[in-house]
C-alpha positions as CSV (number, residue, x, y, z in Angstrom):
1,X,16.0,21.7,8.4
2,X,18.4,20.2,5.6
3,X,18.7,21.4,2.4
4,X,20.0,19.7,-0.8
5,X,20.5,20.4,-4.4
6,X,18.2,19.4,-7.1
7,X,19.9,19.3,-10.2
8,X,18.2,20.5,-13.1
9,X,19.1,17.7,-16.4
10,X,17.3,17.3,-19.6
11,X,17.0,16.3,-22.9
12,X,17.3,19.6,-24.5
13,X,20.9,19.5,-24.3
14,X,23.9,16.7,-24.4
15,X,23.5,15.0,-20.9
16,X,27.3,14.7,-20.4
17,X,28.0,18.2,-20.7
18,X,25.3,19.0,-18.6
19,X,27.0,17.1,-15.8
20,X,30.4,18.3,-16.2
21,X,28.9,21.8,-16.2
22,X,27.2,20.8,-13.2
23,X,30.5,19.8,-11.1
24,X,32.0,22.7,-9.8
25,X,27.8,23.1,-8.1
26,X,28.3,20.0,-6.9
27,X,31.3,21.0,-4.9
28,X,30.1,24.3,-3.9
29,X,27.5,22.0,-2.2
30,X,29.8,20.0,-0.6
31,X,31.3,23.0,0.8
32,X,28.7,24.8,1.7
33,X,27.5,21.7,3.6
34,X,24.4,20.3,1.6
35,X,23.7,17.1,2.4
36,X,22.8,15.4,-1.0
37,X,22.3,16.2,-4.7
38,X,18.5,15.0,-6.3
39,X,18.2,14.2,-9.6
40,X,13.9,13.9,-11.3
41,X,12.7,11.7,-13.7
42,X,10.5,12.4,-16.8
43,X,9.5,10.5,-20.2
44,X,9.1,12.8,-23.0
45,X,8.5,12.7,-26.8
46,X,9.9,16.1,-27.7
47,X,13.3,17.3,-25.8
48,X,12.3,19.1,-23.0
49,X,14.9,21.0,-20.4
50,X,14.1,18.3,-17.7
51,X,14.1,15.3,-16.6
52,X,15.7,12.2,-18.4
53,X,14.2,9.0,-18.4
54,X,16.9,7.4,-16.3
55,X,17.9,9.0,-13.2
56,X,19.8,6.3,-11.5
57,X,22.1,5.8,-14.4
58,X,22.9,9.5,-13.8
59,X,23.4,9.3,-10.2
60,X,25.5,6.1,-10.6
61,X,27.9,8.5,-12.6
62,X,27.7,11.0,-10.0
63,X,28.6,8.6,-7.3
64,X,32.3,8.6,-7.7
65,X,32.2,12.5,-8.6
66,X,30.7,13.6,-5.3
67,X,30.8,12.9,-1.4
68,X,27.1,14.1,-1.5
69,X,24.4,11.9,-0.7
70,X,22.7,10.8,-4.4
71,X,18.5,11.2,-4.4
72,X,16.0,10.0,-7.0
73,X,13.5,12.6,-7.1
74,X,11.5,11.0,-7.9
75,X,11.4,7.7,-10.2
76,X,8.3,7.0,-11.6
77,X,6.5,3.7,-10.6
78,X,4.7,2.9,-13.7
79,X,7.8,2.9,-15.9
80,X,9.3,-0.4,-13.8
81,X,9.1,-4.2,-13.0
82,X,9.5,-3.7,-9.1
83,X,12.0,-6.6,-9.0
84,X,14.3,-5.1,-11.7
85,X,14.2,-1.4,-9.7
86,X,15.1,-3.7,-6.3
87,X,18.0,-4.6,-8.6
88,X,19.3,-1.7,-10.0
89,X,18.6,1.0,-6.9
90,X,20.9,-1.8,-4.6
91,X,23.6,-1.8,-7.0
92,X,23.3,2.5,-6.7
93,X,23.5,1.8,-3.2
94,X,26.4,-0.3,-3.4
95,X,28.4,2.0,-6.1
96,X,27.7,5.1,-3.6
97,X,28.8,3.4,0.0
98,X,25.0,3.4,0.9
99,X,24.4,7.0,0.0
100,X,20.9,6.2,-2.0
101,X,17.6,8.0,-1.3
102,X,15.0,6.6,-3.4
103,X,12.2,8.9,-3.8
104,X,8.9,7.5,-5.6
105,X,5.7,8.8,-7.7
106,X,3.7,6.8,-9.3
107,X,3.9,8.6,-12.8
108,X,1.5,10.0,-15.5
109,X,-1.2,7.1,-16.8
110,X,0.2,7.5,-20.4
111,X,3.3,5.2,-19.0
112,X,0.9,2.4,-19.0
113,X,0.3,-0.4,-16.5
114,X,2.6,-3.0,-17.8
115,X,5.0,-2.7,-14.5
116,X,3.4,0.0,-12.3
117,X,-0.2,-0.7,-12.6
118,X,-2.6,2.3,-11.4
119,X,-3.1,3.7,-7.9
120,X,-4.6,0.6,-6.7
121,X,-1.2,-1.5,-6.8
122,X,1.4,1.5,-5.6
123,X,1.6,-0.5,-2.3
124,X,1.9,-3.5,-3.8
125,X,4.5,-2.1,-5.8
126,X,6.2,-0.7,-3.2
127,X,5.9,-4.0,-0.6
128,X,7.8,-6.0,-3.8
129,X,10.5,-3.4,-3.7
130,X,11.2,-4.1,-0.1
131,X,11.0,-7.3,-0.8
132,X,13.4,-7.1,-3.4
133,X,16.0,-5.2,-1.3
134,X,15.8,-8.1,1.0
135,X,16.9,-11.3,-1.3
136,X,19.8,-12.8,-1.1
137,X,19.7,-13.1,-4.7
138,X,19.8,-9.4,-5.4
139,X,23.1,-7.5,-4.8
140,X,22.3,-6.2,-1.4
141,X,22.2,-2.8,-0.4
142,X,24.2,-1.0,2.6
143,X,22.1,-0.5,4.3
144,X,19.7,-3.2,6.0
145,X,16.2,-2.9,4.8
146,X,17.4,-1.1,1.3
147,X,17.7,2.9,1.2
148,X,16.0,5.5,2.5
149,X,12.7,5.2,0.8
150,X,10.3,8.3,0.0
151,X,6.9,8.7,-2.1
152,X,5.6,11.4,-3.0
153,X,2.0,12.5,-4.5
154,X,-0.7,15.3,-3.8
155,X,-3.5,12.8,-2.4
156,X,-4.6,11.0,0.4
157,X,-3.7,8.3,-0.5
158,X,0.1,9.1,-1.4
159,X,0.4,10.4,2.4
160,X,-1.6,6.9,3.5
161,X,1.2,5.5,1.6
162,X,4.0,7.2,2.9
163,X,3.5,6.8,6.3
164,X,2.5,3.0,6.0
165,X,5.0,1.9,3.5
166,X,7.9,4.2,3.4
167,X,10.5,6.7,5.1
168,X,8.8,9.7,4.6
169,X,6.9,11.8,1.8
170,X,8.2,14.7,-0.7
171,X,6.7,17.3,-2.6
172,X,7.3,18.4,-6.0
173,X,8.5,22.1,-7.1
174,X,5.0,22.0,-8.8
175,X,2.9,21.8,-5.7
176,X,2.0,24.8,-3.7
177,X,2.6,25.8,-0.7
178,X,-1.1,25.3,0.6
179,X,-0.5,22.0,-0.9
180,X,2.5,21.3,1.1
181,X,1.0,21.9,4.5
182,X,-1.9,19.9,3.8
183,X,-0.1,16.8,2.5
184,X,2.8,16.8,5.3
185,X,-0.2,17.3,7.7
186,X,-1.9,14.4,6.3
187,X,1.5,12.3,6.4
188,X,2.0,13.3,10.1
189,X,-1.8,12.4,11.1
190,X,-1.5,9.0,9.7
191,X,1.5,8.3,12.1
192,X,4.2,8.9,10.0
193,X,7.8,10.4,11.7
194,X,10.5,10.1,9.0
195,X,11.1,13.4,6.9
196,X,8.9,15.9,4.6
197,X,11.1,16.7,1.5
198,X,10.5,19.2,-0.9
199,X,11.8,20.9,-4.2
200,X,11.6,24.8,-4.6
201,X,12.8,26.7,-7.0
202,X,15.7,29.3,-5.6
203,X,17.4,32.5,-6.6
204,X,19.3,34.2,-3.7
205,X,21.2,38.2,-4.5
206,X,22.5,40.3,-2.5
207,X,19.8,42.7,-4.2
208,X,16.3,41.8,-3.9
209,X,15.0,43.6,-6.6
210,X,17.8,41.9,-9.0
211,X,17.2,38.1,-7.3
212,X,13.8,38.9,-8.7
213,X,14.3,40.0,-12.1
214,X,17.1,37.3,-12.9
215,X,14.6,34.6,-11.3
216,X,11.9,35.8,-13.9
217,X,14.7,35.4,-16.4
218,X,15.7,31.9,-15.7
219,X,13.0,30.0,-14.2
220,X,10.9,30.4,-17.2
221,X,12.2,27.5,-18.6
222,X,10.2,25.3,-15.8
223,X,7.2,27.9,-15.3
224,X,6.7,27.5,-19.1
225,X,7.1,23.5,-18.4
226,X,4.4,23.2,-15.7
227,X,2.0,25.4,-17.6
228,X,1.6,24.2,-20.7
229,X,0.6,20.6,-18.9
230,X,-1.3,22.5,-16.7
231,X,0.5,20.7,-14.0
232,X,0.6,23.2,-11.0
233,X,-1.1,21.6,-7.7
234,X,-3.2,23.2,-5.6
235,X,-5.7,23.0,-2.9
236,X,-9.6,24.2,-3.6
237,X,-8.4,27.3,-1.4
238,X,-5.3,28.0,-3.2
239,X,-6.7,28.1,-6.3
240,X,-4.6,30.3,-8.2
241,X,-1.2,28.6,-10.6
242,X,2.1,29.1,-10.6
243,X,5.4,28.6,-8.8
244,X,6.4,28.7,-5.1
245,X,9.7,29.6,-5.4
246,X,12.7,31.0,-2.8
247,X,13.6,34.3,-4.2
248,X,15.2,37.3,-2.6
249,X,18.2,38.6,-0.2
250,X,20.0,35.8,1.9
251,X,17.2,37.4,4.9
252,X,14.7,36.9,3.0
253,X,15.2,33.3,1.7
254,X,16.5,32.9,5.4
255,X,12.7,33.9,6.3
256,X,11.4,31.4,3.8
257,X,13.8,28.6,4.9
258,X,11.6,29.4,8.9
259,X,8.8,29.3,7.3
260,X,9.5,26.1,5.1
261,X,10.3,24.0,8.9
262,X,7.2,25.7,10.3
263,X,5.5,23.7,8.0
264,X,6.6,20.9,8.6
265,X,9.8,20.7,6.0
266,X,12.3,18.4,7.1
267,X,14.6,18.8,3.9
268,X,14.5,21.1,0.9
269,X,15.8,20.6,-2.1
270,X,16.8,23.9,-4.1
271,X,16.5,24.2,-7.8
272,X,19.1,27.0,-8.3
273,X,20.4,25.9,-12.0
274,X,17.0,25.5,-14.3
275,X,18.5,25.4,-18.2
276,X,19.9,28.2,-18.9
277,X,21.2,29.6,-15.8
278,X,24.7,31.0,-16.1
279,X,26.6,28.7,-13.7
280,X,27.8,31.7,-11.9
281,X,24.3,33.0,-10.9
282,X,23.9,29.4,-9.7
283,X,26.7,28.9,-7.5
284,X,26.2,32.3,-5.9
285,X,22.6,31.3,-5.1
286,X,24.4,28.3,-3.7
287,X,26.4,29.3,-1.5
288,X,24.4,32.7,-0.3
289,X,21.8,29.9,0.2
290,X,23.2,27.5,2.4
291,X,25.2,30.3,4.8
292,X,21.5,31.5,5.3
293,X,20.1,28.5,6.3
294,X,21.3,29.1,10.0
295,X,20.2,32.6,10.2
């Protein structure tokens, strides 16, 4: 299993020195051999501690600051023209030496149905994307075909959608574990063979009883987040809310990291930097967390 870095950017704070905060991470990734950086997407009235509303600008930035690979995770339909995001996630592409993922959700109704439409048209949407990648009249991307394409979403239909339409599906930090299984099951029944991707929230100390008590400290920013939209997903089974999260001694993420590929994980993304985290707890969660991955 691969694991990558989802980088935690909001609103709440100036974005630029967000990202030069976020810099040395970046390289402690690089070193510690993480394979690409993810960066989410949100629309919000108030500032909020994530996501912005334009992920791809950030990544665009990031592409000549990194040797990591550069992940949308994920961009949300309804907020696009199709053609324009076949425009503007080529030229990503291009600016990164064909290092684009482009994870997809559809997005919250409140973004309207100008560009996205509802449920009904995400295949649409995604077919014109394709499409879009494969113009001559668009700046092409590096890679034939357009990137490395991934939806995401917590129904049939989403795993339907993966398999059928894209490279594989990817779960949000917000879905459970339950959830997880179900939906990579799902993706797997309906013949799909690229990758499961998912976001978890991570805190790795040499202590366990101190990896707990700083994660309680700093992930409330995003526990607080998911509950007051009452956003956590779960299955009818798994009924009760709240985060599934990567917390402990290197053996025990190491454990979790197992049990993560038994499920069918192909890639996980760690959230080790929510706002607020001291940049050292980060990096050591880092790099404790990517020499366990092989344990």
């Amino acid at each position: 299993m691969r694991l990558g870095l989802a980088l935690d950017l909001g609103s709440a704070a100036p974005v630029a020195g967000q990202v030069s905060t976020a810099l040395p991470l970046l390289r402690t990734a690089e070193a510690g051999g993480i394979g690409t950086v993810w960066v989410g997407e949100g629309y919000h009235r108030t500032p909020e501690p994530f996501h912005l509303p334009a992920a791809l600008v950030v990544l665009s930035h990031l592409a000549a600051r990194t040797t990591l690979r550069l992940g949308t995770g994920v961009l949300l339909l309804r907020a696009y023209d199709p053609v324009r995001l076949g425009y503007e996630t080529a030229l990503v592409d291009q600016l990164s030496g064909g290092r684009l993922t482009v994870g997809v959700g559809l997005g919250p109704a409140e973004l309207g149905t100008r560009f996205g439409g509802g449920a009904a048209r995400a295949d649409s949407t995604l077919e014109q994307l394709r499409a879009a990648w494969s113009r001559d009249a668009v700046p092409q991307p590096v890679s034939p075909g357009g990137p490395r394409l991934l939806v995401g979403g917590a129904t049939a239909a989403s795993a339907r959608r993966a398999a059928e339409l894209a490279d594989g599906w990817c779960a949000a930090t917000n879905y459970s574990d339950r959830l997880l299984a179900r939906q990579a099951t799902a993706y797997r029944d309906r013949g799909g063979t690229g990758d499961v991707v998912a976001n978890r929230l991570c805190l790795v100390h040499p202590d366990g009883d101190t990896a707990r008590a700083l994660a309680d400290r700093y992930f409330a920013p995003v526990v607080e987040y998911y509950s007051r939209r009452g956003l956590w997903r779960s299955t009818p089974d798994d009924p009760a809310p709240g985060p599934a999260a990567l917390v402990g001694t290197p053996a025990e993420v190491a454990a979790d990291l197992r049990r993560y590929a038994d499920l069918g994980v192909t890639e996980l993304n760690l959230r080790v930097a929510p706002f607020g985290t001291p940049p050292e707890v980060a990096r050591r969660t880092l790099e404790l967390a990517s020499s366990t991955a092989g344990m």
